[in-house]
C-alpha positions in Angstrom: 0.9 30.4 -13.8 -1.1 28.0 -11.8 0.6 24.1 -12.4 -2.1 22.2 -14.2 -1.6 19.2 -12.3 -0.3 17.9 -9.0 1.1 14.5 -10.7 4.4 15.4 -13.0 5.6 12.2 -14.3 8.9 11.5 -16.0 8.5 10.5 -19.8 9.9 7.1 -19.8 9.2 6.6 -23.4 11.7 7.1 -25.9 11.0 11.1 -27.4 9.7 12.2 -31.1 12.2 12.7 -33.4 12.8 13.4 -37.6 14.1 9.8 -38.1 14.5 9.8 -41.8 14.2 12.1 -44.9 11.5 11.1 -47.6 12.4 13.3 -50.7 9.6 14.0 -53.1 10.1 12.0 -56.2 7.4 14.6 -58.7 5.7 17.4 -58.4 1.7 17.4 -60.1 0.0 20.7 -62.0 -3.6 21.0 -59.6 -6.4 22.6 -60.4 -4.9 24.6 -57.5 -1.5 25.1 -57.2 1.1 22.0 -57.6 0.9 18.4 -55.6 4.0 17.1 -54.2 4.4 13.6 -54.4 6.9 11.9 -52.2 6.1 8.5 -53.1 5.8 6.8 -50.0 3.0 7.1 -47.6 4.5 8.5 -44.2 3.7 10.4 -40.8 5.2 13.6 -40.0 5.5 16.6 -42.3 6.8 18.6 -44.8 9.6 21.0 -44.5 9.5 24.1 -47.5 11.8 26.3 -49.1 10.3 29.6 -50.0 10.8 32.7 -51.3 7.5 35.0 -51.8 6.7 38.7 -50.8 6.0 39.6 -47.8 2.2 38.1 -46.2 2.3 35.4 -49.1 0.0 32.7 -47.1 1.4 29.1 -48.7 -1.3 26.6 -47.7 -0.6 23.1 -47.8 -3.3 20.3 -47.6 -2.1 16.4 -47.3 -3.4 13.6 -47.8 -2.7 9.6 -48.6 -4.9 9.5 -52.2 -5.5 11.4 -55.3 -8.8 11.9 -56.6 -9.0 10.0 -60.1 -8.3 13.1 -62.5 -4.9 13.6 -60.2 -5.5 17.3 -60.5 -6.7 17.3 -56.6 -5.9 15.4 -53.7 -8.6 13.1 -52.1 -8.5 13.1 -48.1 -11.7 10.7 -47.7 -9.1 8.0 -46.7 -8.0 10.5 -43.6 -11.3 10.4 -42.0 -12.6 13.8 -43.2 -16.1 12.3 -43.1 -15.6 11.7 -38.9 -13.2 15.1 -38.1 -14.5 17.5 -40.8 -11.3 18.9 -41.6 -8.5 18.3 -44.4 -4.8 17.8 -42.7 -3.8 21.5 -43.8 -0.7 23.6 -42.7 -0.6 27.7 -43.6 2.9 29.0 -43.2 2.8 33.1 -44.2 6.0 34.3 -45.8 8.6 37.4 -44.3 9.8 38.2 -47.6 13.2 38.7 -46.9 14.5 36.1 -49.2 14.4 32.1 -48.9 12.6 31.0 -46.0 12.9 27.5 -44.5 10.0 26.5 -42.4 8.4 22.9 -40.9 5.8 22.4 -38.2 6.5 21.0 -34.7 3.9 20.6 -33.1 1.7 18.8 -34.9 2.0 15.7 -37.4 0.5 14.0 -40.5 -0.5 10.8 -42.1 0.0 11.4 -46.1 2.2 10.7 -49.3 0.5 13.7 -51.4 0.8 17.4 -50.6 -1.5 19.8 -52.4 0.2 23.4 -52.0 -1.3 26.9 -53.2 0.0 30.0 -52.9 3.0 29.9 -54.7 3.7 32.1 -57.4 5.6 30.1 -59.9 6.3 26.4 -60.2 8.2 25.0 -57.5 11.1 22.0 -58.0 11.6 19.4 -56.1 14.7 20.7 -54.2 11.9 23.1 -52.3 10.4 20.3 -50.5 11.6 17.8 -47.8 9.3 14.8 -46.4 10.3 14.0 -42.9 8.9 10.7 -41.1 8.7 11.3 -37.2 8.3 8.8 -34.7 8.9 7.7 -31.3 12.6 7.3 -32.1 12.8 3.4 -31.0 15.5 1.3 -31.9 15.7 -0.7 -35.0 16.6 -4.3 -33.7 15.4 -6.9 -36.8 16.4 -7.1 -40.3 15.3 -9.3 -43.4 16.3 -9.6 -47.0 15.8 -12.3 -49.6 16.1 -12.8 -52.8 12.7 -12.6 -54.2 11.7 -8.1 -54.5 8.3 -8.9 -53.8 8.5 -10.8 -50.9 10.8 -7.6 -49.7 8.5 -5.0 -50.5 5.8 -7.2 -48.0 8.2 -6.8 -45.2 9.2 -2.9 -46.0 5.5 -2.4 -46.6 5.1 -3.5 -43.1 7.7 -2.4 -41.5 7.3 1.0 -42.7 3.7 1.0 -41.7 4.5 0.2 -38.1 6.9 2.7 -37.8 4.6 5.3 -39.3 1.9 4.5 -36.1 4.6 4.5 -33.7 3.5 8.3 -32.4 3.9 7.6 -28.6 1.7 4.6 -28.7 1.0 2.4 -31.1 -1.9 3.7 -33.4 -4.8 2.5 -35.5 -3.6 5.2 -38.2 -2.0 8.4 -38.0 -4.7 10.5 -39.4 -8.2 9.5 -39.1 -8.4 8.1 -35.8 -4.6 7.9 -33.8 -6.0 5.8 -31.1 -4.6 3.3 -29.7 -7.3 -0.3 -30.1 -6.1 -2.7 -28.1 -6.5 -5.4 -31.0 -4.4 -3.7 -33.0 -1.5 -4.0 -30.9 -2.0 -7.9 -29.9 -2.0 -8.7 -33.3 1.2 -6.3 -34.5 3.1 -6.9 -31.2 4.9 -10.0 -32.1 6.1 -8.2 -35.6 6.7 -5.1 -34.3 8.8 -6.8 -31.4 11.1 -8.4 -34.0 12.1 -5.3 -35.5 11.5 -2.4 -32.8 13.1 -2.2 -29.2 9.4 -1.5 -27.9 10.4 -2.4 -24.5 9.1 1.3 -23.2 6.4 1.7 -25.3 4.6 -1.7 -24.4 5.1 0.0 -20.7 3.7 2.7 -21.5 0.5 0.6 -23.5 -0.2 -1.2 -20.4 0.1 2.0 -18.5 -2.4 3.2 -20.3 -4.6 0.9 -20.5 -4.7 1.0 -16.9 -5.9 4.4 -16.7 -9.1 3.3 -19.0 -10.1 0.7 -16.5 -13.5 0.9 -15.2 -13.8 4.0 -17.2 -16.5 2.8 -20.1 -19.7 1.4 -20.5 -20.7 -2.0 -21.5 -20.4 -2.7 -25.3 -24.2 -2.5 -27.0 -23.2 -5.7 -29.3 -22.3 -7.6 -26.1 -24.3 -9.3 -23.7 -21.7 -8.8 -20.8 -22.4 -6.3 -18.1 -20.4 -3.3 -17.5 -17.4 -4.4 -14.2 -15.0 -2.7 -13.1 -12.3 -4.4 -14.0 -12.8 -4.5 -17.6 -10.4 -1.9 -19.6 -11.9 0.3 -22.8 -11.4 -1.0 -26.7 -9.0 2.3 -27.1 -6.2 2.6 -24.5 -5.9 6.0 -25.2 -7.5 8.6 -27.6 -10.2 11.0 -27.7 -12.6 8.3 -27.7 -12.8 4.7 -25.5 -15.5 3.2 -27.7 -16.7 1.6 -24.8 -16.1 -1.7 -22.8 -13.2 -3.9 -24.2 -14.8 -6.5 -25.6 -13.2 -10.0 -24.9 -10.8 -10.7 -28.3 -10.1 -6.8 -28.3 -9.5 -6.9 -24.1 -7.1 -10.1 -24.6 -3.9 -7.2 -25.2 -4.3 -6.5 -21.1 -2.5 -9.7 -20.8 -1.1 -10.4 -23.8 1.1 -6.9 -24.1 2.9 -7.9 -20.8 3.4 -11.3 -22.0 5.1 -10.5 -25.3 7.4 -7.9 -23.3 8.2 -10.5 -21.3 8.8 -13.2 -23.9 10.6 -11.3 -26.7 12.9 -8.4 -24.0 12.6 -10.7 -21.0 10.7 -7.8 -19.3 9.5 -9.0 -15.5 9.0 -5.6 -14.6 5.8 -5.1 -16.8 4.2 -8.3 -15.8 4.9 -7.0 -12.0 3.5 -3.8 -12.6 0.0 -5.1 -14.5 -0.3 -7.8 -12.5 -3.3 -6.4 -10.2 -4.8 -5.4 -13.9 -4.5 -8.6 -15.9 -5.9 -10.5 -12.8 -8.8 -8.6 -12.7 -9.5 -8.8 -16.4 -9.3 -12.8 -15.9 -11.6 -12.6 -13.3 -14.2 -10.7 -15.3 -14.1 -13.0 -18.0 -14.2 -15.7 -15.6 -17.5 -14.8 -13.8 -19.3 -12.9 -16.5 -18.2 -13.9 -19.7 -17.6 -17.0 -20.7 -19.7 -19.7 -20.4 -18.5 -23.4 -20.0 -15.2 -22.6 -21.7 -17.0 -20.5 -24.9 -17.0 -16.7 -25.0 -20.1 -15.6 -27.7 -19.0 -12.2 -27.9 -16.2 -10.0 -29.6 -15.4 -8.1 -33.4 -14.3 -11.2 -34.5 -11.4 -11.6 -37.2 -11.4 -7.9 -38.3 -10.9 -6.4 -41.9 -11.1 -9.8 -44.0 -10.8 -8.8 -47.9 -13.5 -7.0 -48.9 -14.3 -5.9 -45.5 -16.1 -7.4 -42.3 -19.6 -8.1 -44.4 -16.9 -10.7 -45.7 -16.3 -12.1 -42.4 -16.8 -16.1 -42.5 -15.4 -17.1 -39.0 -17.7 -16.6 -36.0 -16.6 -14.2 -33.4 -17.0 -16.9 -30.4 -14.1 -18.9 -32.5 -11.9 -16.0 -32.1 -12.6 -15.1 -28.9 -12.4 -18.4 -27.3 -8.9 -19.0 -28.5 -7.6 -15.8 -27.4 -9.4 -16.8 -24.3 -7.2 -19.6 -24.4 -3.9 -17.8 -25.0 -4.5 -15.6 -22.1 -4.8 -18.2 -19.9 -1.7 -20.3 -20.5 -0.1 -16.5 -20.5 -1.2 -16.3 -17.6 -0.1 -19.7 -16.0 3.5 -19.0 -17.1 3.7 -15.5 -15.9 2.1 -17.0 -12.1 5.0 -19.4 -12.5 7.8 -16.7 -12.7 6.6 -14.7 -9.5 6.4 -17.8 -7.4 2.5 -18.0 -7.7 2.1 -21.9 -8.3 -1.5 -22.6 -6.6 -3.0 -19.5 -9.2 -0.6 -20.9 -11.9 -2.6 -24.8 -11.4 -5.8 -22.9 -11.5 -5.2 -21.0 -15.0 -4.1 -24.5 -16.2 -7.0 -26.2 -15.5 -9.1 -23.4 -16.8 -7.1 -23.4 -20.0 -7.3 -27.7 -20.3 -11.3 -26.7 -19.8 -11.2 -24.1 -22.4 -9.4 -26.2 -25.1 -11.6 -29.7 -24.6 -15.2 -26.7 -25.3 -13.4 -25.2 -27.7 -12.9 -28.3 -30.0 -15.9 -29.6 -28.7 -18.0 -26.8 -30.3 -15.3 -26.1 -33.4 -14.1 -28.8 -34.3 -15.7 -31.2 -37.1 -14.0 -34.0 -36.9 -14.9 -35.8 -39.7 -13.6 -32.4 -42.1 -10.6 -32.3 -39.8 -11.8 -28.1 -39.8 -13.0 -25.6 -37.7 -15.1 -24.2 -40.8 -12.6 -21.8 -42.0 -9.2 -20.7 -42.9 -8.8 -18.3 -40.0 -10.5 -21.2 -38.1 -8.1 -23.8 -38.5 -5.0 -21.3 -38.8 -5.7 -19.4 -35.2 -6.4 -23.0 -33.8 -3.3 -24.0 -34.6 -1.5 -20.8 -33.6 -2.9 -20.9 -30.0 -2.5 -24.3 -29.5 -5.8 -25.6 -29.6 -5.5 -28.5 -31.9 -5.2 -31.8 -31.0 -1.9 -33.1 -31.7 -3.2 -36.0 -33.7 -5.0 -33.9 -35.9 -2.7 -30.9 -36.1 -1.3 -31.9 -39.5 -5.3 -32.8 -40.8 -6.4 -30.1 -39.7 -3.2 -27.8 -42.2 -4.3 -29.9 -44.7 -7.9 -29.0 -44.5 -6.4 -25.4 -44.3 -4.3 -25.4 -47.5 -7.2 -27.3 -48.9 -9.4 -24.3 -48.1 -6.6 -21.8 -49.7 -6.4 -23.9 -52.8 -9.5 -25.3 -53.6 -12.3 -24.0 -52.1 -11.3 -20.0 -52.4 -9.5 -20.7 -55.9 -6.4 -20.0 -54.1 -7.1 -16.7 -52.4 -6.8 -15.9 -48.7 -9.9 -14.6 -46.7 -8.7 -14.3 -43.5 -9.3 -11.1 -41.2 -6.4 -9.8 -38.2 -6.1 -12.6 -36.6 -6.0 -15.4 -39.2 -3.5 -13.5 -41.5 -1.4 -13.1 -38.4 0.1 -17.0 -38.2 -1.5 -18.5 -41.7 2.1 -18.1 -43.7 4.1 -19.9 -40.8 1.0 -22.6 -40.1 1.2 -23.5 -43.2 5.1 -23.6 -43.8 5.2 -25.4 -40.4 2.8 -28.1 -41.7 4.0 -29.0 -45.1 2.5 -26.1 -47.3 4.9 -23.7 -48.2 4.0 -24.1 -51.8 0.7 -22.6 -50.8 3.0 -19.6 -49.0 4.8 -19.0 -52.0 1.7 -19.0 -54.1 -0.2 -16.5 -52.2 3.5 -14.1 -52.2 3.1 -14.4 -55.9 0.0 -13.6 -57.1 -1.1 -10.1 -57.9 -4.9 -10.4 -58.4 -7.6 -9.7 -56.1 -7.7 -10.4 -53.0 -3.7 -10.3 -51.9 -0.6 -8.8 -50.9 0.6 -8.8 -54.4 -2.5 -6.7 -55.4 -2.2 -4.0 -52.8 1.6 -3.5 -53.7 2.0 -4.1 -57.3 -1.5 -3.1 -58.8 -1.9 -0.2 -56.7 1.0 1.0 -55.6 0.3 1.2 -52.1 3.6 1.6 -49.6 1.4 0.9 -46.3 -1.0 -1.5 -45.3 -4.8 -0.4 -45.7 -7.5 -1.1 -43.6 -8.7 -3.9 -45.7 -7.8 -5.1 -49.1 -10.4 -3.7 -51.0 -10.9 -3.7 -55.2 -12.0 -0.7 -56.9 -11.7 0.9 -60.3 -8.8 3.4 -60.1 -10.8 5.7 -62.7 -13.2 5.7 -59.8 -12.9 7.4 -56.1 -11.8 5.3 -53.6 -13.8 6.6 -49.9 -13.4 6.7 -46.2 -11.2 3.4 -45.8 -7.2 4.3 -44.2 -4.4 3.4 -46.3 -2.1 3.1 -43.3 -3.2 0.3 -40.5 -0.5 -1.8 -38.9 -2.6 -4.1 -37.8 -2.4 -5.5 -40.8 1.4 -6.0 -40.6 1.0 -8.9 -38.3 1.6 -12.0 -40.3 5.2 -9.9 -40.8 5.9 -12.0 -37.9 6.8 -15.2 -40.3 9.7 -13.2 -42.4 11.6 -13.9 -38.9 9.9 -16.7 -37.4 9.8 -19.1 -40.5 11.7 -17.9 -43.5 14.6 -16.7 -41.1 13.6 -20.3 -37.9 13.9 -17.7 -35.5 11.3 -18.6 -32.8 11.7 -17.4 -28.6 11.5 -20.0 -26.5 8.1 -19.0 -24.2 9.9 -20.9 -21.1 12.9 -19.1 -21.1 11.9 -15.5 -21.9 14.2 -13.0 -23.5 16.0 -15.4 -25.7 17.7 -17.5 -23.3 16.9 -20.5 -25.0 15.5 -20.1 -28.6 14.3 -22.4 -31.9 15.7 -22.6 -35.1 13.2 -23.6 -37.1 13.3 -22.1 -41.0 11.1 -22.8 -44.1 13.5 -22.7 -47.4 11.0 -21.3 -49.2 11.0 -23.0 -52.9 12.0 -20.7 -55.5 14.5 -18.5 -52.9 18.2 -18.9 -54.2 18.9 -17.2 -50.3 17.6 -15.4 -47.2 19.0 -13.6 -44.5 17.2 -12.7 -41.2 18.5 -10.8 -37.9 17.2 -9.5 -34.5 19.4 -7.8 -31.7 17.8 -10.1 -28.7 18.6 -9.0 -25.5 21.5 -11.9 -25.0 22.9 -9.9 -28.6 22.1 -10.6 -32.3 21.1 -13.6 -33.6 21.4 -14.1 -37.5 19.9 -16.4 -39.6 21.7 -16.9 -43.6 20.6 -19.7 -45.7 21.3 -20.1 -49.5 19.9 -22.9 -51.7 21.9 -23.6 -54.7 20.9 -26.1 -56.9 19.1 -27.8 -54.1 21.7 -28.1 -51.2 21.3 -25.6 -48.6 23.9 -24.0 -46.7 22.5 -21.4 -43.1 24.9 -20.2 -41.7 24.2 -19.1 -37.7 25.0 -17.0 -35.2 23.9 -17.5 -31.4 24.8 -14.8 -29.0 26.5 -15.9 -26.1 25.2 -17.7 -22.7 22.7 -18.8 -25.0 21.2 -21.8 -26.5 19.5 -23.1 -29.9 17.5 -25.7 -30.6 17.5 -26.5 -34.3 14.5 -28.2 -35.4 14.1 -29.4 -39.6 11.3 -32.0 -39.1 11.3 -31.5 -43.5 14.6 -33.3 -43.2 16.4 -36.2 -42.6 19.2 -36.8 -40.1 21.3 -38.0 -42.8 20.7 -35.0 -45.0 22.4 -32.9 -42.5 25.6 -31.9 -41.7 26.4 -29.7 -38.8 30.1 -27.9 -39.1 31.0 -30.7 -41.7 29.6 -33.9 -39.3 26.7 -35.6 -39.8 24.1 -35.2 -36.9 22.4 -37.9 -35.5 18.9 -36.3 -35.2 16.7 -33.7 -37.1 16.6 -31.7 -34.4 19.6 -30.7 -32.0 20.9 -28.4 -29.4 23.5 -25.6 -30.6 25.5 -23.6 -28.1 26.8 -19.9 -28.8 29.3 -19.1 -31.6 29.2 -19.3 -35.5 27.4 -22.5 -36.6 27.0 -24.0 -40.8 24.6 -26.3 -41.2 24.4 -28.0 -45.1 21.6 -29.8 -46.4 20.9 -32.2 -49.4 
């Protein structure tokens, strides 16, 4: 046959593979046929044991929902309203006794299987769920004492790995593209846990094939350039121009390659890319420092009609964060004169931003994702850093009766913003609570085992439509489980964990906690205990490394490294096995 291309390249990423077996935990009567239930919402298949006459046609339809009689399933939630078809396999039986058969070639998002065809009632040893992915490996671990606050991080960590299908996507059903917002805001979660070294190559990769390649976004006044990447790095569909939040993963992908796996090569090989997208935003987009376009903080509670933080906010500070991104990664390839000019856009960006955002006599930029991404990206004024996480908590607490109403990019740093500043009781309130809108109520109330696209409250006696039950995008604040209950923190000027912080939240109300991640200097662990309130962490720094350990809650007297008082609250520890006690 004629070679359907002149350019064969190597797969560099890491193949497909059956990682895990999901066995089915009931089996339903249907109005037609039985539903399988595996309890747990997963991507890949279903492998069947059969034994029917010969030309028996076993049809299998999947999906993530039931309707509300639970007598058929309900694939709204996998985007039949946009692709017009239910996820359906059709094996057709030999009849020469028990027959084993799975798909290969194709995959699905789905916890319910609705199969007809079969002549009697099956049992559960017929059926095998199998979750496939991009068989990365597993490099981060937490556990603590509290089940709840473990079912958040499996919740999330089982949602990434069900959209890691060769690139990272929005959900494995409806959709499977790849939105560049999505992965900025899971990247630093999913980095924790996952060796994604290879398949944040391959994301920039692709989204340098997309460059150019779309038409200016209808919402936006920016023209179309040249330069500018689509909102989808790959997929069937670009959905036009990136738009300047969703655009910020150009940079930001290398730069958290580079920060969490020490990865110069991906920053080498965008470079040309990420320079170009500066560039554009530069001349055509932002405008004294402020950038008025952009989705803004996607999938609040309730949905985006719910959305109470102006897209230019958003925008601006990621704006921002490329831009010091930037500088750093100019620094590391010798580039000092380009490196002094991202600075002083970045010192311009900051003194607009708070110009335009911040009220200073509230001490708030207006709203909780406000004053928690502000803080995230560095934005603040160090003076009123702590004001403005008081304002926040304030916001939590008082003004929203307690309830988060933050969209991507707030939820993504508001547990460690506010454990960082003070406010952990307002962390451990909003891990408790099960009522509308929280964690607690998409977990415990409803059962869900993935992230949805948005918290949203209906009547389960009612029909739930369109909305996925399986975005990781919403598995970015996951980042904190390692980050703050576990202190473990890179150090952004010495990339790869050369040099990293130590910086834990003891959580009230955890008796212990224990955190890991395989850097690429080797594992660092993280162990604290509180009993009867004295702490003891234990620590382990890989070697030709070095910790700082920062407890800013505590005094220098309170603490006791290796049995000897230190002399300050915060302190350098070398490689090697390390207790620290606290009273």
């Amino acid at each position: 046959m004629k070679a359907p291309t002149t350019n064969l390249i190597e797969q560099e990423l890491e193949p497909m593979r059956k990682v895990r077996k999901v066995n089915p935990i009931g089996i339903l009567p249907a109005e037609k046929g039985w539903i399988i239930d595996l309890g747990q919402n997963i991507t890949g298949w279903l492998e069947i044991q059969v034994k029917e006459k010969e030309g028996t046609a076993i049809k299998m339809r999947f999906s993530e929902h039931l309707m509300p009689n639970k007598q058929n399933i309900d694939p709204a939630s996998t985007g039949i309203h946009v692709v017009g078809n239910t996820q359906t396999d059709i094996y057709i039986c030999k009849g020469d006794g028990e027959e084993s058969w799975e798909p290969r070639f194709t995959y699905h998002g789905f916890r319910y299987v609705q199969i007809e065809g079969l002549t009697k009632k099956p049992s559960l040893e017929q059926f095998t769920g199998w979750l496939v992915r991009t068989d990365v490996k597993r490099i981060g671990s937490f556990e603590c004492s509290n089940e709840q606050i473990n079912n958040f991080y499996n919740v999330s960590m089982w949602t990434i790995e069900d959209n890691l299908q060769g690139l990272l996507s929005d959900c494995p059903h409806r959709e499977r593209c790849a939105w560049m917002g999505d992965a900025y805001v899971v990247a630093e979660a999913a980095s924790f846990n996952f060796d994604l070294k290879k398949l944040w190559q391959k994301t920039s990769d692709d989204t340098k094939t997309v460059v150019g390649k779309a038409k200016a976004h209808f919402k936006d006044p920016f023209p179309y350039d040249s330069r500018a990447p689509a909102n989808i790095s790959v997929g069937k569909r670009l959905c036009l121009q990136a738009r300047p939040d969703w655009g910020a993963a150009t940079v930001m992908i290398p730069y958290f390659s580079f920060i969490y796996y020490g990865d110069t090569a991906i920053v080498k090989k965008s470079w040309k890319m990420m320079e170009g997208w500066m560039a554009y935003l530069d001349e055509k987009v932002q405008e004294d420092g402020i950038i008025n376009g952009g989705f803004g903080d996607w999938c609040p509670p309730g949905g985006n009609s719910n959305m109470d933080t102006p897209p230019a906010l958003t925008s601006t500070a990621l704006y921002y964060q490329t831009l010091v991104a930037m500088k750093k990664m100019a620094l590391v390839f010798n580039k000092e004169t380009l490196a002094k000019t991202y600075e002083q856009k970045a010192i311009l960006v900051k003194n607009a931003f708070n110009a335009k955002f911040l009220n200073k006599e509230t001490n708030s930029y207006g709203s909780q994702t406000g004053n928690a991404f502000a803080l995230y990206s560095g934005l603040v004024p160090k003076k009123k850093a702590q004001l403005v996480a008081d304002n926040l908590a304030q916001l939590i607490m008082e003004k929203n009766n307690g309830f988060y109403t933050t969209g991507i990019f707030g939820h993504r740093p508001l547990y460690t913003v506010l454990n960082d500043y003070g406010h952990s009781n307002v962390t451990k309130h909003l891990w408790n609570i099960t009522d509308f809108p929280s964690l607690g109520f998409v977990t415990h109330t409803h059962g869900l085992t993935t992230w949805p696209e948005h918290i949203a409250n209906w009547n389960k006696q009612e029909r739930y439509y369109r909305n996925s039950f399986n975005h990781p995008m919403n598995s970015g604040f996951a980042a904190s489980f390692h980050e703050s209950l576990g202190g473990i923190r890179p150090d952004e000027n010495y990339p790869g964990f050369k040099k990293f912080f130590l910086k834990p939240t003891f959580l009230e109300g955890l008796e212990w906690c224990e955190v890991s991640h395989k850097s690429p200097k080797g594992e660092i662990k993280s162990y604290w205990k509180n009993k009867k309130g004295t702490i003891t962490w234990s620590i382990t720094i890989p070697a030709n490394t070095t910790a700082l350990v920062q407890l800013p809650m505590y005094t220098s007297k309170q603490i006791r490294l290796n049995k000897r008082q230190v002399k300050n609250n915060t302190f350098k520890l070398t490689s090697g096995e390390h207790l620290i006690t606290i009273k």
